[in-house]
C-alpha positions as CSV (number, residue, x, y, z in Angstrom):
1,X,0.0,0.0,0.0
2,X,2.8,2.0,0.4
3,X,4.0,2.1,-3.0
4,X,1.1,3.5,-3.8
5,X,1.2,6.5,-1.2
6,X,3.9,7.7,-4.1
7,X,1.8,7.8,-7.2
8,X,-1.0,9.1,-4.9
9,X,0.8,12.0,-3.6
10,X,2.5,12.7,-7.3
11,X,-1.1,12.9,-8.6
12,X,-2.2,15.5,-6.2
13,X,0.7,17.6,-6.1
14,X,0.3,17.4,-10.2
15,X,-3.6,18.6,-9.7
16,X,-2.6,21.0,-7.3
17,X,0.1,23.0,-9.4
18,X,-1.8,22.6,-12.4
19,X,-5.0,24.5,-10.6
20,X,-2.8,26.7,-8.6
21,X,-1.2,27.8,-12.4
22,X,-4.3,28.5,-14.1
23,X,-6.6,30.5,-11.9
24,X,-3.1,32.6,-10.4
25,X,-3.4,34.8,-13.8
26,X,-7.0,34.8,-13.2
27,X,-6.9,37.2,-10.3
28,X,-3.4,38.8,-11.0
29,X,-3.4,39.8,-14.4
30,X,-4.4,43.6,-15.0
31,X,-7.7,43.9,-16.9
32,X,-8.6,47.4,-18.7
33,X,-10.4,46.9,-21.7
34,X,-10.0,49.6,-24.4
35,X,-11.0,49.8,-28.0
36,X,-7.7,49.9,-29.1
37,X,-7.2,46.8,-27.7
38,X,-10.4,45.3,-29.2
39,X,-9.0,46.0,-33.2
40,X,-7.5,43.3,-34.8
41,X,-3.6,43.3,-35.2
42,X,-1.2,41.8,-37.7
43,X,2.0,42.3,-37.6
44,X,2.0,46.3,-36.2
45,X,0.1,47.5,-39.0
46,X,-3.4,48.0,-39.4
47,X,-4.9,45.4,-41.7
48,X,-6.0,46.3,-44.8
49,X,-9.1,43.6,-45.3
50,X,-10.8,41.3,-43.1
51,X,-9.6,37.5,-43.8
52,X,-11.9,36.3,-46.4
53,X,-12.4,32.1,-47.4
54,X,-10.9,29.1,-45.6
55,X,-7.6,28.5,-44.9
56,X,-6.3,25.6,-46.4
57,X,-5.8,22.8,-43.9
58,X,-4.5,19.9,-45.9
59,X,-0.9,20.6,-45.2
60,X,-1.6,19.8,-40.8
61,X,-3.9,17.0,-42.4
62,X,-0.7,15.6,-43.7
63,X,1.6,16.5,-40.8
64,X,-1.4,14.4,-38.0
65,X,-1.2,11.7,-40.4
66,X,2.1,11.4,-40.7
67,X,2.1,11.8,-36.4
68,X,-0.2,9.0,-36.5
69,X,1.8,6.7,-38.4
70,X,5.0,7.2,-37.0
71,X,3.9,6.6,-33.6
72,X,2.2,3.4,-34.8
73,X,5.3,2.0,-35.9
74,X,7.4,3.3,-33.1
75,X,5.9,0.0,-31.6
76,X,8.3,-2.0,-34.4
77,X,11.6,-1.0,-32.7
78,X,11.2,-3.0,-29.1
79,X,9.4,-5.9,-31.1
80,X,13.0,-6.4,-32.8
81,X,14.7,-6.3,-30.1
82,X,12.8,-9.2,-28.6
83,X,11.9,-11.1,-31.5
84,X,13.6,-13.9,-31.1
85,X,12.0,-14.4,-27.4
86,X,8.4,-14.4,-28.7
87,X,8.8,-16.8,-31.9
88,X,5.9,-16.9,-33.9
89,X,3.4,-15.8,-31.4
90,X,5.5,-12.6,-31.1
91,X,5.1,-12.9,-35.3
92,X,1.8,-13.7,-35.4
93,X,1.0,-10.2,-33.2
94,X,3.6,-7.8,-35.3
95,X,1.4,-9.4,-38.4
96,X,-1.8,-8.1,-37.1
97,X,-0.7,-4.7,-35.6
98,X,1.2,-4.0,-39.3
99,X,-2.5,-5.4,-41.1
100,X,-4.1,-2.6,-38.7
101,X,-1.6,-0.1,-39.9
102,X,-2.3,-1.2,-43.6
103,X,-6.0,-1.1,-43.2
104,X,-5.6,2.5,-41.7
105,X,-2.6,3.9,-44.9
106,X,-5.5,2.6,-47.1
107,X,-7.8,3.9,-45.7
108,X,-6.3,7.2,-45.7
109,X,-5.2,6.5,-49.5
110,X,-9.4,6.2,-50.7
111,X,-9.7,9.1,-49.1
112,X,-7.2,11.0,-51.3
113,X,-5.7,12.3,-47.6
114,X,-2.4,12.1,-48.9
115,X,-3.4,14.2,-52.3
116,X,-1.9,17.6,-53.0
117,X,-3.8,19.6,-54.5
């Protein structure tokens, strides 16, 4: 039970600091409203035109899917270090994570995801 008096107490202080950090600015930081304040800014000039259309989004499509992917086959690395200790159960696992990951790249490739337009 002790051992668990650790994690317990890392928890709380972890709550604690992360509640003490956000309401702090709450009450400290100054607040006086103005309409100069209010106008939107870009880059210390005033701007000439209000943003008009969507911004394209496709390139952070790309960069989350590439995220995705590389973390998913992070998981290869360790399995080669122990592959000879798990035989073909250890096989028989990598085979279905990897089908998972296949299913998921074609997935992505019907959707035309990876398509730059």
């Amino acid at each position: 039970m002790l051992e668990y008096a650790a994690v317990l107490f890392a928890f709380l202080f972890a709550l604690a600091t992360a509640t003490i950090l956000l309401t702090i600015p709450r009450f400290l930081s100054p607040k006086f409203p103005s309409q100069v304040k209010s106008k939107p800014f870009e880059c210390g000039m005033t701007p000439f035109s209000s943003p008009v259309g969507h911004a394209p989004v496709h390139f952070y499509i790309i960069a989350m899917l590439f995220i995705v992917f590389d973390v998913e086959l992070v998981f290869l690395f360790p399995w080669a270090v122990v592959f000879r200790k798990l035989g073909i159960f250890g096989l028989a696992e990598m085979g279905v994570f990897l089908g998972f990951v296949a299913l998921g790249l074609i997935y992505v490739l019907k959707k035309n995801a990876l398509e730059w337009k």
